[in-house]
C-alpha positions as CSV (number, residue, x, y, z in Angstrom):
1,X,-13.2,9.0,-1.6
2,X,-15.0,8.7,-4.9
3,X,-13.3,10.5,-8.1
4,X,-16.3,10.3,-10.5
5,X,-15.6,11.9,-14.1
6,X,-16.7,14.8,-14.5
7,X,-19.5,15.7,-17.2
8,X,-17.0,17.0,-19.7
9,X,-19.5,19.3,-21.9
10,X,-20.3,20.8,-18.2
11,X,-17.0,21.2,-17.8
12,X,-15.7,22.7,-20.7
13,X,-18.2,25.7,-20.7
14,X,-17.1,26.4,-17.4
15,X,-13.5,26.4,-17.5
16,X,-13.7,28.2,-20.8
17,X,-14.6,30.9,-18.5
18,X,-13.7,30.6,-14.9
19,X,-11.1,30.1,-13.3
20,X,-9.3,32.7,-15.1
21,X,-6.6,32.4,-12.1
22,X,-5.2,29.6,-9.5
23,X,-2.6,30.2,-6.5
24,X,-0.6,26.8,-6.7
25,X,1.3,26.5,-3.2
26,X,4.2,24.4,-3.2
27,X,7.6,23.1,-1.7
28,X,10.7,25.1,-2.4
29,X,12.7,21.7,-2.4
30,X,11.8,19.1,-5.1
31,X,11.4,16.3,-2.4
32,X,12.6,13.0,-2.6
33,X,10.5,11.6,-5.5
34,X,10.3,12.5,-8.9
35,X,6.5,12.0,-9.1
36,X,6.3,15.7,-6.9
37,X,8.6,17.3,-10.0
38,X,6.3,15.2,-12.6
39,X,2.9,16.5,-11.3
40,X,4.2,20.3,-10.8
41,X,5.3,19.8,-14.5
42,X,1.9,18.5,-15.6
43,X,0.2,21.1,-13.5
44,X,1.7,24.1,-14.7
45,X,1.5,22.7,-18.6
46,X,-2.2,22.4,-18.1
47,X,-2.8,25.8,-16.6
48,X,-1.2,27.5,-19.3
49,X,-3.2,25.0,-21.8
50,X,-6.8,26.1,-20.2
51,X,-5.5,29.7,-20.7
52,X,-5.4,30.2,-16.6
53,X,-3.0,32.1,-15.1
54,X,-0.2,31.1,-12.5
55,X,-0.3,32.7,-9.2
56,X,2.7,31.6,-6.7
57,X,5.2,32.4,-4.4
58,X,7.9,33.6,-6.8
59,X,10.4,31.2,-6.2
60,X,12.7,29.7,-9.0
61,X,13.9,27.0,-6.3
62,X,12.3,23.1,-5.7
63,X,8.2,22.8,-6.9
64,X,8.0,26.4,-7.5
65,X,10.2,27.1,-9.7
66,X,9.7,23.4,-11.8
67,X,5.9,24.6,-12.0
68,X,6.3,28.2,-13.2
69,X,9.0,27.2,-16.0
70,X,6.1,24.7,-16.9
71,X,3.3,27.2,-16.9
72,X,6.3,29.9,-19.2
73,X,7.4,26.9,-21.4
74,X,3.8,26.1,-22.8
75,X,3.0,29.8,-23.1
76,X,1.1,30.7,-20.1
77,X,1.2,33.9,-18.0
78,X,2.7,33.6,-14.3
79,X,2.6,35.6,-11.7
80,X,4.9,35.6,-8.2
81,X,4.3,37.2,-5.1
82,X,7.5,37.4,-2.9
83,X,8.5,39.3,0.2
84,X,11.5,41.5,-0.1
85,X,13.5,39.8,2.4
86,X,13.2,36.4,0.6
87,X,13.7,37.6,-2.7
88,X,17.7,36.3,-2.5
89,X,16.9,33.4,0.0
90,X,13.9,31.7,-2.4
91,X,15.9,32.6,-5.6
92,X,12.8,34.8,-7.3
93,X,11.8,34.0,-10.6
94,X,13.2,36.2,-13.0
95,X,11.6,35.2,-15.9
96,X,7.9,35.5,-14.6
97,X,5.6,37.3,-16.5
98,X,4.7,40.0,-13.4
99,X,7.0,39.7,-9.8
100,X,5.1,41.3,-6.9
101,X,7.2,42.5,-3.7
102,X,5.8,42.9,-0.3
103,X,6.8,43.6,2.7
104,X,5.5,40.5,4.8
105,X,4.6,36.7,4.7
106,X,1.3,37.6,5.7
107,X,0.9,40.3,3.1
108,X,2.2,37.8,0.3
109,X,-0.6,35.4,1.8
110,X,-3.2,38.0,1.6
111,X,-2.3,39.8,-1.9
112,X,-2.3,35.8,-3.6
113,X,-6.0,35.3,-2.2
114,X,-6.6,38.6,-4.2
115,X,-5.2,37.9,-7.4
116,X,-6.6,33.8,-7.8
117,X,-9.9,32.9,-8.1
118,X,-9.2,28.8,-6.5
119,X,-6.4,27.7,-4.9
120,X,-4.6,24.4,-4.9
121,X,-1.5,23.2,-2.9
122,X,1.1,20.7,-4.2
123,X,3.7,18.6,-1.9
124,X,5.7,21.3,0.8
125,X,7.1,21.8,3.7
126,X,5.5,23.7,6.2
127,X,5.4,26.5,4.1
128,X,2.9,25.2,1.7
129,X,0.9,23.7,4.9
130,X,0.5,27.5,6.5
131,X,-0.4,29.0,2.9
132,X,-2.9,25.8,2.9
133,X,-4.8,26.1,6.2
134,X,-5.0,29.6,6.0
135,X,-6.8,29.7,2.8
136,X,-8.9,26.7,3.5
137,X,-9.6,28.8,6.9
138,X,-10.6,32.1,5.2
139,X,-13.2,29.9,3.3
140,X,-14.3,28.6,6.6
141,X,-15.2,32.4,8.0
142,X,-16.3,33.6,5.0
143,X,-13.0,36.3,4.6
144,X,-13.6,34.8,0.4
145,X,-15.9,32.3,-1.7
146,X,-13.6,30.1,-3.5
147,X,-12.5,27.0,-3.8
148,X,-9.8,25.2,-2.2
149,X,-8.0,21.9,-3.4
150,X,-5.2,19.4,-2.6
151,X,-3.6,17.2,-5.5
152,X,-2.5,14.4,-3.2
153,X,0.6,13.7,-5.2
154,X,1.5,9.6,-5.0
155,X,0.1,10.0,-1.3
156,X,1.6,12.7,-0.2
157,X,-0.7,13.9,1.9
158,X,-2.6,10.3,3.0
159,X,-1.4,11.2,6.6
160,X,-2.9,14.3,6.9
161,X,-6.0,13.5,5.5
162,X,-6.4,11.0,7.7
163,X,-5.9,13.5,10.3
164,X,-8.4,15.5,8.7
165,X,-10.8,12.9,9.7
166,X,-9.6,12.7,12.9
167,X,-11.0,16.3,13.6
168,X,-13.8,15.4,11.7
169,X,-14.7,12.9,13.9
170,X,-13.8,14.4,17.1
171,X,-16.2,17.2,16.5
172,X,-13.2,20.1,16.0
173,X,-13.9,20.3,12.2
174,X,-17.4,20.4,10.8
175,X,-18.0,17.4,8.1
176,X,-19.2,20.2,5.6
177,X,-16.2,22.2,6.0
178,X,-14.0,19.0,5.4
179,X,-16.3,18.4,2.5
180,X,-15.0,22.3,1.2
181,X,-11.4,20.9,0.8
182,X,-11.4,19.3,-2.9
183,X,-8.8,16.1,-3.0
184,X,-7.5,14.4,-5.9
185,X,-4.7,12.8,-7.1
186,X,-5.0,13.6,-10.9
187,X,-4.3,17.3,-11.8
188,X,-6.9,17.5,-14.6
189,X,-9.7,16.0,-12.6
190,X,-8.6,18.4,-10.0
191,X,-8.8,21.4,-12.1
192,X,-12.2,20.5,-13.4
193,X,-13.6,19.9,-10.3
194,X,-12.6,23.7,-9.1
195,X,-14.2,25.1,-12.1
196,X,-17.9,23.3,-11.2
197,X,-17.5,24.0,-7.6
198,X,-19.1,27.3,-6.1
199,X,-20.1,28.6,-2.7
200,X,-23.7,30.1,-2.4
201,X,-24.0,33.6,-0.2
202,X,-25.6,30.9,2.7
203,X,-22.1,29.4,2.9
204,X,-23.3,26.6,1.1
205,X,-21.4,24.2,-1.3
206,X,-22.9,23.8,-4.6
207,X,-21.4,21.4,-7.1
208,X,-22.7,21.4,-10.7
209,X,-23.8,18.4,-12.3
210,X,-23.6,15.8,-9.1
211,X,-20.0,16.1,-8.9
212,X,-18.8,14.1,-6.0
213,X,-17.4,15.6,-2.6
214,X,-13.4,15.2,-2.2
């Protein structure tokens, strides 16, 4: 997979602008390594440095709640979305900028697509694969036009990819809809990449200055 630089005056009038939001799913455990901690850090401090707000699932546990006191420590705004019932069980946030309760996983899924203009998901469990896929599906069907990304965190997600490709090449994913699902494994890149990508009203892809596919 090729991870060109981006043109950087291209990039900086875009994300001056757009995204003004990104839904960042992630584990409510911290994992095994410290590089998944590290990269939530560095995710959330570069949100709030572009001026883009946080949009999670509320939790103050594991990857959520390293990447929200991130986005709050460097000044940014942050936003949860958490079901009632898991408000105790996921420890919510109490020092987010706006909490959001809902009655439902499906309704937390649903009301996050609302508020985020790109998504991106971070090493998790299951959790953060179900948030993932049903995004990256939406996108597939049309339900929204953004953009959806992985930050493959020290190979975190190597496996799946591969998988990926497996569909790919067994005819049960389309090769442009694989091409949809930006991958990187540097969180700036990432960012910038989501700010050039768009989709066109044809369900096309359009990327902004030759920017390579994930």
């Amino acid at each position: 997979m090729s991870e060109l630089e981006p043109d950087m005056a291209e990039s900086k009038r875009t994300e001056t602008r757009w995204p003004r939001s990104v839904c960042v799913y992630c584990g409510s455990s911290r994992g095994v390594s410290s590089d998944y901690a590290a990269a939530a850090r560095e995710m959330g401090t570069l949100l709030a440095e572009r001026g883009i707000r946080l949009v999670f699932g509320g939790g103050s546990v594991g990857l959520m709640g390293v990447l929200a006191d991130a986005v709050l420590a460097a000044g940014g705004e942050v936003t949860g979305v958490i079901p009632h019932g898991l408000r105790t069980a996921e420890l919510a946030h109490e020092g987010v900028s706006e909490m959001i309760a809902v009655d439902s996983m499906h309704a937390r899924k649903q009301r996050m697509v609302e508020l985020a203009d790109a998504f991106i998901a971070l090493p998790g469990g299951i959790g953060t694969l179900d948030e993932l896929f049903e995004t990256w599906t939406w996108l597939q069907l049309g339900i929204h036009r953004k953009p959806v990304g992985v930050l493959n965190v020290a190979g975190y997600y190597d496996r799946l990819l591969e998988f990926l490709h497996h569909m790919a090449q067994r005819q049960f994913l389309s090769r442009d809809h694989l091409e949809c699902l930006m991958v990187d494994s540097d969180a700036q890149r990432l960012l910038s990449r989501l700010a050039r990508f768009r989709k066109t009203a044809e369900g096309r892809w359009v990327h902004r200055k030759g920017a390579p596919p994930p």
